[in-house]
N, C-alpha and C positions, 0 to 999 in steps of 0.2 A: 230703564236706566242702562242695564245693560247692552241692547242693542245703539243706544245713541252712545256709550264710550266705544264700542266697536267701529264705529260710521264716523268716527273722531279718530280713533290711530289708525284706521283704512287713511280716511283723508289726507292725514298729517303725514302718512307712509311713502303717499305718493309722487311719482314723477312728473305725472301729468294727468290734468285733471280736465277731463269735457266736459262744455255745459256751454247753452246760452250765455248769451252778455250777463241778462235778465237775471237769471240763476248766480251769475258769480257775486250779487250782493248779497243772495242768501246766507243767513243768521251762521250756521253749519260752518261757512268758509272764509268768516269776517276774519277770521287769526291769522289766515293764513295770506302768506304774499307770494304775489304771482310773477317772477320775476321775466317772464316773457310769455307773451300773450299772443297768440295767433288767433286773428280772427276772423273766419270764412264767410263768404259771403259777404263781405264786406259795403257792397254798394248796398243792399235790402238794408241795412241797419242804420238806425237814426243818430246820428253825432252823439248824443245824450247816452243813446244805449249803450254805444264802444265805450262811452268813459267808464261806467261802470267797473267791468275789470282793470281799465287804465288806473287808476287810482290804489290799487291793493299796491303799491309797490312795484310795478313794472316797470323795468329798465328797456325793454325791447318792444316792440308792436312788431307784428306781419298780420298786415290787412290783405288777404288776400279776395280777389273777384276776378270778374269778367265785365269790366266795367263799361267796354260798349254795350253788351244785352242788355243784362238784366239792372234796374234803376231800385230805390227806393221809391214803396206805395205808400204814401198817408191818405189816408181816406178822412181823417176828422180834419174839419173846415177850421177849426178853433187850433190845432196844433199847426195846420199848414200857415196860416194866417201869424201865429208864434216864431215861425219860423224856422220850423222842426221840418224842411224839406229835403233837408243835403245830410249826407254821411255825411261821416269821417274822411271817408277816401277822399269823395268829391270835395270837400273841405281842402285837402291837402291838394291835389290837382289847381285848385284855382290859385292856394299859396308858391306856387309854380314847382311842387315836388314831380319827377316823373315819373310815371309807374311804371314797371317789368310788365313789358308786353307777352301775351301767352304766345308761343311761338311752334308748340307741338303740344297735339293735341292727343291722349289717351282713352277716353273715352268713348265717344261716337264710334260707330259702322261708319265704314269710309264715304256711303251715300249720303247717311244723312249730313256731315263734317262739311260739305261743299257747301248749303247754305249760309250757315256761320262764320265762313272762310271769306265769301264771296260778300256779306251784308256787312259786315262787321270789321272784316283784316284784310283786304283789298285784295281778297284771293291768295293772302301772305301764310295761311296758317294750315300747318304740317300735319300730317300724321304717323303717329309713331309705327307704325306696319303698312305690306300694302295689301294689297287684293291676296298675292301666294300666301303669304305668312298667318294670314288669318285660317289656311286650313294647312296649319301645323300639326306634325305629331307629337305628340307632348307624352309623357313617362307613363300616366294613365291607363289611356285611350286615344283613339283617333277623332278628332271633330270631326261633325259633318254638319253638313246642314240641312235645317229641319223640311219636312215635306213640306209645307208652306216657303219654304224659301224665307222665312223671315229670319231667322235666330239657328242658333249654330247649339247642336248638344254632342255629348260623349256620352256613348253609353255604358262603357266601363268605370268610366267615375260616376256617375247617376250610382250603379249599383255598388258602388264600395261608399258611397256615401247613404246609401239605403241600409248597409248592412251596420254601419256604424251607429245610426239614428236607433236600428235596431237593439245593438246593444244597449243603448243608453238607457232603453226602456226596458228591457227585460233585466236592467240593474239596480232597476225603481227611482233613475230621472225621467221626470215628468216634463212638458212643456209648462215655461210659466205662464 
């Protein structure tokens, strides 16, 4: 009893709260209203599932994706056939909404960013650093890159991050 009143003013405490579509009809967070809902990934997910959160009370959506790649997968012949094929997003694109095209790109190594640039953004799509910047010196340590040439490490943060891991454990936090 007591850990569900705790898991109830946590809840009720907070500013934001992550979870699946799926999750946001759980029992736990029916009280509560979501007054703006951001939802990632938004082409994977089935029209049905976005409403879920849309319904607590939301005054705002950001559906966010990359809606040339990656689509919605239904695999059951009975839901496709229902006609559970299209997001939300895609929903909204054919009501002639436009979407915020990605225009710089953060994540990717700059090699791999040219495909998705080239397939998908008509070679439109930036990236946020270039080739020098990615062996920055940073407060740390100095990046390098790795013998393999794949991936980039610091060894001065590896080990201040080894000494902290350290502590945690010899202060009796455990990994859960």
């Amino acid at each position: 009893m007591l850990i569900r009143q705790c898991k109830k003013e946590i809840l009720g405490a907070a500013d934001v709260i992550c979870c699946t579509c799926i999750c946001a009809g759980d029992p736990r967070l029916n009280k509560l209203k979501f007054r703006t809902v951001l939802i990632d990934e938004a082409m994977q997910a089935a029209e049905p599932e976005c409403m879920i959160p849309l319904v607590l009370g939301c005054k705002q959506v950001v559906l966010v994706c990359d809606h040339p790649q990656l689509g919605l997968a239904i695999m059951n012949k009975k839901a496709a056939c229902a006609g559970l094929t299209q997001s939300l997003f895609e929903h909204l694109i054919v009501l002639d909404n436009r979407p915020i095209r990605l225009q710089v790109q953060y994540q990717m190594h700059l090699c791999l960013s040219e495909l998705p640039s080239n397939m998908f953004y008509e070679g439109t799509l930036q990236n946020s650093v270039t080739a020098p910047e990615r062996l920055r010196k940073n407060n740390l340590g100095q990046e390098e890159i790795s013998s393999r040439g794949t991936s980039f490490l610091d060894r001065t943060e590896a080990s201040d991050v080894e000494k902290i891991v350290t502590k945690f454990f010899k202060s009796g936090v455990m990994p859960a």
